[in-house]
C-alpha positions as CSV (number, residue, x, y, z in Angstrom):
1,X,-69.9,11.3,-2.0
2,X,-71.6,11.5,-5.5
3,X,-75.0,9.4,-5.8
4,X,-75.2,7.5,-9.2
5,X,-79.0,7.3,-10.8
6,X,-78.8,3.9,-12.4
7,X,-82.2,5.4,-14.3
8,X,-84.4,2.6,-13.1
9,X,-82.9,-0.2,-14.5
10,X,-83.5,-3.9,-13.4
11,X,-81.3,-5.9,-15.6
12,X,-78.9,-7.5,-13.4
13,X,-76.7,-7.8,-16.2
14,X,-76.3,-3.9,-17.2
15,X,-76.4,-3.0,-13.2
16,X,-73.3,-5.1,-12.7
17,X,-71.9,-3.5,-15.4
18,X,-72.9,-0.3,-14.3
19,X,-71.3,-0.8,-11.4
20,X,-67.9,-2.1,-12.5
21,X,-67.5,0.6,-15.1
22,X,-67.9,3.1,-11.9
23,X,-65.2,1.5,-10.1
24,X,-63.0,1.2,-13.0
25,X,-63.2,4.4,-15.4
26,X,-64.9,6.9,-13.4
27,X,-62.6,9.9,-10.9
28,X,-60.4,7.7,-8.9
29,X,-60.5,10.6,-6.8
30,X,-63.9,10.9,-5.5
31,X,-66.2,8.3,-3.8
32,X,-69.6,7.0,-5.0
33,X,-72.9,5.6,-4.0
34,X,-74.9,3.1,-6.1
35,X,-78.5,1.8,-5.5
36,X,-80.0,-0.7,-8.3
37,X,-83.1,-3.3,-7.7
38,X,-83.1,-6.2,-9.8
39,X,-85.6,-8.1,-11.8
40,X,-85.9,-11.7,-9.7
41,X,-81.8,-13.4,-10.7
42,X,-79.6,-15.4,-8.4
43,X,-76.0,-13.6,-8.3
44,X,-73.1,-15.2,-8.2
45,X,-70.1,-15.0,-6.0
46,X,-66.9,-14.3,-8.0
47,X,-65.8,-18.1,-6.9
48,X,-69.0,-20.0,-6.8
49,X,-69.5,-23.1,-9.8
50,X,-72.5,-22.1,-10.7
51,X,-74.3,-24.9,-11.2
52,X,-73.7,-26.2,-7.6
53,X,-75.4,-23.0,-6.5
54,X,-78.9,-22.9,-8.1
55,X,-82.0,-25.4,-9.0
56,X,-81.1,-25.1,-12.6
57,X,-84.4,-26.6,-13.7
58,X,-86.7,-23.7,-11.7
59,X,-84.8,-21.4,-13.0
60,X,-85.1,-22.0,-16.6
61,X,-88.6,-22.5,-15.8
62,X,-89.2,-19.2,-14.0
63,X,-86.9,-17.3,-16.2
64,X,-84.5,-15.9,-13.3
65,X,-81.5,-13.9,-15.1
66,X,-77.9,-15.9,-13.1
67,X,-75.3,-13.8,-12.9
68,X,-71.6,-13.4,-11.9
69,X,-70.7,-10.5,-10.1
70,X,-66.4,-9.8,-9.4
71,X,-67.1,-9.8,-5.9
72,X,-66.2,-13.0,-4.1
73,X,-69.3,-14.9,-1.0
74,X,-72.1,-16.8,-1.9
75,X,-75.1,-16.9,-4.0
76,X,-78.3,-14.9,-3.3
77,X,-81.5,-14.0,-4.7
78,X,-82.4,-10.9,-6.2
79,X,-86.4,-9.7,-7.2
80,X,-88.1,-6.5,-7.2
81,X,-88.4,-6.9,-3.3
82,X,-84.8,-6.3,-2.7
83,X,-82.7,-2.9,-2.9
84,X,-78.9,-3.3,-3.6
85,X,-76.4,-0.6,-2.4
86,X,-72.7,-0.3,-3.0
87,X,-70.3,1.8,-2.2
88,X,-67.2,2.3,-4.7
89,X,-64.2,3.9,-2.8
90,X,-60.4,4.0,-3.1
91,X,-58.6,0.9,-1.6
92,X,-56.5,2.4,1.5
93,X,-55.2,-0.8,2.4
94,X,-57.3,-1.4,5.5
95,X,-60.5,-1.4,4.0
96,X,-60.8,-4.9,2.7
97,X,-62.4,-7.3,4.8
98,X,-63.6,-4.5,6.9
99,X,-67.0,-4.7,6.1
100,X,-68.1,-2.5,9.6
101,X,-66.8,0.4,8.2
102,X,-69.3,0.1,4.9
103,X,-72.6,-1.4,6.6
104,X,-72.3,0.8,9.9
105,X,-73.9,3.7,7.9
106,X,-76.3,1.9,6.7
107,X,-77.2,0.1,10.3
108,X,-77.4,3.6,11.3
109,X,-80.1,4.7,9.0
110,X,-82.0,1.3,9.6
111,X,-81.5,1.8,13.6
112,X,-82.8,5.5,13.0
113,X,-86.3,3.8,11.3
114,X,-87.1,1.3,14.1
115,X,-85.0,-1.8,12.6
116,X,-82.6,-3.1,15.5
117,X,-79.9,-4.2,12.6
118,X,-76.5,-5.0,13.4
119,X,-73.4,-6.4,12.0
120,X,-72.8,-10.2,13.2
121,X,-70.6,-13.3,11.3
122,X,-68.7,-12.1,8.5
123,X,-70.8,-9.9,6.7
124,X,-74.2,-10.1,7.2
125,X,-76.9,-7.9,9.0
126,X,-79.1,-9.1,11.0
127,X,-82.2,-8.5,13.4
128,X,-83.1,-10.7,15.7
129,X,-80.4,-13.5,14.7
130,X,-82.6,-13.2,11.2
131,X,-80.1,-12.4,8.1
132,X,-81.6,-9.4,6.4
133,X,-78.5,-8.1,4.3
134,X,-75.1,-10.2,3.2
135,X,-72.0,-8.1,1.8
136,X,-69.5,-8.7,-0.8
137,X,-66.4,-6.6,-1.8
138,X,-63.7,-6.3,-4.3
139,X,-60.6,-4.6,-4.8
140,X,-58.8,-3.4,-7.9
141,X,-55.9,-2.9,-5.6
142,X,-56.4,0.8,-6.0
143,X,-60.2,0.9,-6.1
144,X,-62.9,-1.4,-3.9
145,X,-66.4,-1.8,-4.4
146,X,-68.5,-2.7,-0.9
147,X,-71.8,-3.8,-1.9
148,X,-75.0,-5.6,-0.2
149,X,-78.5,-6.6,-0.4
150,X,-81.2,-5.4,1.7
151,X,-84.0,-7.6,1.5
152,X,-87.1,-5.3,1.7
153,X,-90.1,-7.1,0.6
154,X,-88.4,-10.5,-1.4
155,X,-90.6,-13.1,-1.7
156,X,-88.7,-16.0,0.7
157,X,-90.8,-18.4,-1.0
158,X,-88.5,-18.3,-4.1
159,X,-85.0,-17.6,-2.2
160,X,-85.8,-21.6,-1.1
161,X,-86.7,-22.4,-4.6
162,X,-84.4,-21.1,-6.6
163,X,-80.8,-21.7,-4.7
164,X,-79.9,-25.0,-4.3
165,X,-78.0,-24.9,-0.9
166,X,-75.2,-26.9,0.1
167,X,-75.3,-29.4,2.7
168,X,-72.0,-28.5,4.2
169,X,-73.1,-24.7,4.4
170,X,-76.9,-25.8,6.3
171,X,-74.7,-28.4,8.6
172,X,-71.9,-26.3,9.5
173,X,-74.4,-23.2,10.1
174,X,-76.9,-25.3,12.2
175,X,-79.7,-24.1,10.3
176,X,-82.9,-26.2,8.6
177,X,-83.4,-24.3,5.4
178,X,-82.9,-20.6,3.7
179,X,-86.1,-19.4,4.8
180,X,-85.2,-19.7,8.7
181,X,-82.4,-17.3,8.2
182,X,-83.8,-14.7,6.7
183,X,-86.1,-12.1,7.0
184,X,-87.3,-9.0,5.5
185,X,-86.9,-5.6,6.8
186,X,-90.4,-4.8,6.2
187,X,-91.1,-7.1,8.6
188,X,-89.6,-5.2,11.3
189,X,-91.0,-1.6,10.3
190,X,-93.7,0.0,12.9
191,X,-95.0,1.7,9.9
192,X,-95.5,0.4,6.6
193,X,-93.4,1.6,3.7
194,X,-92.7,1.5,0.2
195,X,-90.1,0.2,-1.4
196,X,-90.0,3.7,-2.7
197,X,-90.1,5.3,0.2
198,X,-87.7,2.8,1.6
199,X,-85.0,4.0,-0.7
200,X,-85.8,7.7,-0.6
201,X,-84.9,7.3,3.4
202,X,-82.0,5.4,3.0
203,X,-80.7,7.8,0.8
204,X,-81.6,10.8,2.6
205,X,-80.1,9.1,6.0
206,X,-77.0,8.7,4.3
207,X,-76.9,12.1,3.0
208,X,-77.3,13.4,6.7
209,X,-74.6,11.1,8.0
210,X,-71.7,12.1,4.9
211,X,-70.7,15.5,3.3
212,X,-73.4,17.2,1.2
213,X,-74.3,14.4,-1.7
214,X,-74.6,15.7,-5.7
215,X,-76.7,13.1,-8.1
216,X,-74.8,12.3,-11.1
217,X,-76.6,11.3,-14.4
218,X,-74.3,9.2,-16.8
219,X,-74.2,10.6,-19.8
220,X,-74.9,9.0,-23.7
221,X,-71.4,7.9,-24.4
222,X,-70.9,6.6,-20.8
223,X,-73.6,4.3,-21.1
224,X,-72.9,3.4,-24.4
225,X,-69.7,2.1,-22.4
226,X,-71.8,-0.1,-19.9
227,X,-73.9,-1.7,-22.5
228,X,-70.5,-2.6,-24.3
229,X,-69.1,-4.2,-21.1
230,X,-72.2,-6.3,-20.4
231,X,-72.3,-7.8,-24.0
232,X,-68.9,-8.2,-23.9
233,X,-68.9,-10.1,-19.8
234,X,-72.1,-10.0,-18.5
235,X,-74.4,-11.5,-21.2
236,X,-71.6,-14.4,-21.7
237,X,-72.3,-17.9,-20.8
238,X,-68.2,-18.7,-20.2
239,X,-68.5,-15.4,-17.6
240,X,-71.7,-16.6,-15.2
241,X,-71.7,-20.3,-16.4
242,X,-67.9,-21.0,-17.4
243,X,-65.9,-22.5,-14.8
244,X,-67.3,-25.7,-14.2
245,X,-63.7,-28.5,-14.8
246,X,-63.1,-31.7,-15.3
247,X,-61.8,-33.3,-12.4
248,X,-61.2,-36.5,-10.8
249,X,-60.3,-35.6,-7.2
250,X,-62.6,-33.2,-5.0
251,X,-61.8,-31.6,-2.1
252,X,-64.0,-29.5,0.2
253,X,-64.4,-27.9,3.5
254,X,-65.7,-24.8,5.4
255,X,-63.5,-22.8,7.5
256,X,-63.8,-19.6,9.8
257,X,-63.1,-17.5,6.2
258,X,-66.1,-19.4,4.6
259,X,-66.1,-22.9,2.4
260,X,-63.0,-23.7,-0.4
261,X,-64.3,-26.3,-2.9
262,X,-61.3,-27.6,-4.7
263,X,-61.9,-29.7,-8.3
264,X,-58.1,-31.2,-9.2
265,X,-57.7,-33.2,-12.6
266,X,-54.5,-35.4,-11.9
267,X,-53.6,-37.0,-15.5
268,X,-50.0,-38.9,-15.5
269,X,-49.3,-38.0,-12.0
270,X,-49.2,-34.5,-12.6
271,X,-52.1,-31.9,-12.4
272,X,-53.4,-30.8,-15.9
273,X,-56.5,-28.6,-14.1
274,X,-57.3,-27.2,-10.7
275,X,-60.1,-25.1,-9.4
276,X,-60.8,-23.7,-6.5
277,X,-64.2,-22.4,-5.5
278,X,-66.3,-21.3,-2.4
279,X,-67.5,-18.2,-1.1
280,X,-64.5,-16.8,0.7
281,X,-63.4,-13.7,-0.1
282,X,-59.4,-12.4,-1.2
283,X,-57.5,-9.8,-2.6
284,X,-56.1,-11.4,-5.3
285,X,-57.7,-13.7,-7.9
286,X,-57.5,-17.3,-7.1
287,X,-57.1,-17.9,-10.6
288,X,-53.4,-16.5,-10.2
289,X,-53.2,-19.6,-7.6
290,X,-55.4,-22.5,-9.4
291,X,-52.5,-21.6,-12.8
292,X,-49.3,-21.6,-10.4
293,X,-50.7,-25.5,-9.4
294,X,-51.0,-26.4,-13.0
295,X,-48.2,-28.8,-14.1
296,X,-46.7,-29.5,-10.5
297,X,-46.9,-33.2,-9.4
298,X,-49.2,-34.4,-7.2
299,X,-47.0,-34.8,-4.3
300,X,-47.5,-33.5,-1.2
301,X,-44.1,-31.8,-1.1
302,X,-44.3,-30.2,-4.6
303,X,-47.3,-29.2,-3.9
304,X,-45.6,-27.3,-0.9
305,X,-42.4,-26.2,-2.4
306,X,-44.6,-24.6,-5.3
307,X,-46.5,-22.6,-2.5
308,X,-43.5,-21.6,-0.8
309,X,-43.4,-18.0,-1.9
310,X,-47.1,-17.7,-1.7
311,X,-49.1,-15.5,0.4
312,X,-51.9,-17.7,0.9
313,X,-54.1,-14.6,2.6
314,X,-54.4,-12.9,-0.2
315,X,-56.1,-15.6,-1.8
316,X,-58.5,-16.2,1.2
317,X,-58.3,-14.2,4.0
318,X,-56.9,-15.6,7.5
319,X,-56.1,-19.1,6.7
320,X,-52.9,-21.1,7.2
321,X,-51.0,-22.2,4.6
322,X,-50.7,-25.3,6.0
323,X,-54.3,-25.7,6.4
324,X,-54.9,-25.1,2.2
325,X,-52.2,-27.8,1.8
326,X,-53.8,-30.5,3.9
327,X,-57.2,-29.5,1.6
328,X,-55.2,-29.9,-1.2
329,X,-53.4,-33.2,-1.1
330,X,-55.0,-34.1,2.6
331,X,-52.9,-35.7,5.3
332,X,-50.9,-38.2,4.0
């Protein structure tokens, strides 16, 4: 395992980068270990419309950096409070999804410091039925990045500002409001630390639980090559802003897998646009699936005969076919 020293940085934008010019340039053969912190920003799962997700108007008010990350899941709030880690490994086929395998490590360390963490719902960590860490992955199909929060010190006040949650996602979950679900781990520490010392522990208790670790320093050129993917993705409106359609039929609805949000723009009988959001997570890139739709009637059974070769999994995770079709076009 080779630790990457992001140098400090805080720029959400250049950290993402950071991050997916690791998974995507650097020795395929070796595995890696990334911690950034970010200046206060809402991230953005890989799927999510963006404006559904955040209280646009505190934001520009406040001056919180919104960004899309490749991963798919849901929003969440980033500040100074809050210490990101990721893991960037090959993809061995098993790995995706399994989301045990890259936070039981972690859990470990945090069990080790007095924090009784553990791994509950899809991907979160929690203590004491309070969410302290979500995860996110992403695959290249040879290479994955496993990444998560772990909310230190974050100032909960503006997690509830700043996200504008969804109805469906507080009724389906049971809970009142952000701030019920979530805690930080500083909370939960018999003796007080730093954020500093936070991370130096973290990373010396994964060192103790891997093969020896060596500190890698990018060098001019290779960061040269970060700063040229974030102008070139991160810093562009279409990127963390884009996706928002036209449409004139909506369709929506959580399942085990998490929520799809489906926008559909019917125009002559046929469908001219259709996207798909939520904060599921897949293999594959759902935009693969919205462009397959695109020019099929809307009928019920074009709709399915255009499916029929389809691995709808890949797309989602465990979900029935048949239950994406009913979303789609309903029961009729």
């Amino acid at each position: 395992m080779i630790f990457i020293d992001n140098e400090g940085h805080t720029d959400p934008k250049l950290n993402l980068a950071l991050e997916e010019h690791i998974l995507r340039h650097f020795d395929a053969s070796k595995d890696y270990l990334l911690f950034y912190i970010n200046a206060p920003s809402i991230i953005i799962g890989r799927n999510q419309n963006t404006l559904e997700e955040i209280n646009q108007e505190y934001v520009e008010a406040n001056n919180i950096h919104v960004v899309r990350r490749v991963s798919g899941g849901g929003a969440v709030y980033h500040d100074l409070g809050n210490l990101n880690f990721s893991f960037i490994t090959n993809h061995d086929g098993k790995s995706i999804s399994n989301f045990k395998k890259f936070t039981a490590p972690v859990i470990k360390v945090l069990n080790a410091m007095g924090v009784a963490a553990e791994l509950k719902g899809r991907n979160d960590i929690l203590v004491n039925e309070q969410k302290i860490s979500g995860t996110a992955q992403f695959s290249t199909g040879k290479r994955m990045i496993s990444h998560g929060t772990l909310l230190f010190n974050t100032d909960m006040s503006e997690v509830v500002k700043a996200l504008q949650v969804k109805m469906s996602k507080i009724q389906s979950k049971g809970h009142k409001s952000v701030r019920s679900r979530v805690a930080n781990i500083s909370d939960f520490l018999e003796t007080p630390l730093s954020m500093s010392d936070f991370k130096s522990e973290l990373l010396q208790g994964l060192y103790e639980a891997s093969e020896p670790f060596e500190t890698y320093r990018l060098t001019e050129a290779e960061w040269q090559a970060v700063y040229d993917l974030k102008a070139e993705k991160y810093d562009l409106w279409d990127w963390n802003y884009g996706r928002s359609p036209k449409f004139n039929i909506q369709r929506n609805k959580r399942f085990p897998i998490g929520e799809i949000d489906l926008r559909i723009f019917v125009e002559k009988g046929y469908i001219s646009d259709f996207k798909i959001f939520g904060d599921f997570f897949g293999r594959q890139p759902v935009s693969d699936l919205e462009n397959l739709l695109i020019g099929v009637p809307y009928d019920k059974h074009e709709i399915s005969k255009a499916l029929e070769s389809v691995a709808i999994e890949h797309y989602f995770g465990t979900l029935e076919k048949s239950d994406f079709l009913t979303l789609v076009y309903g029961n009729d």
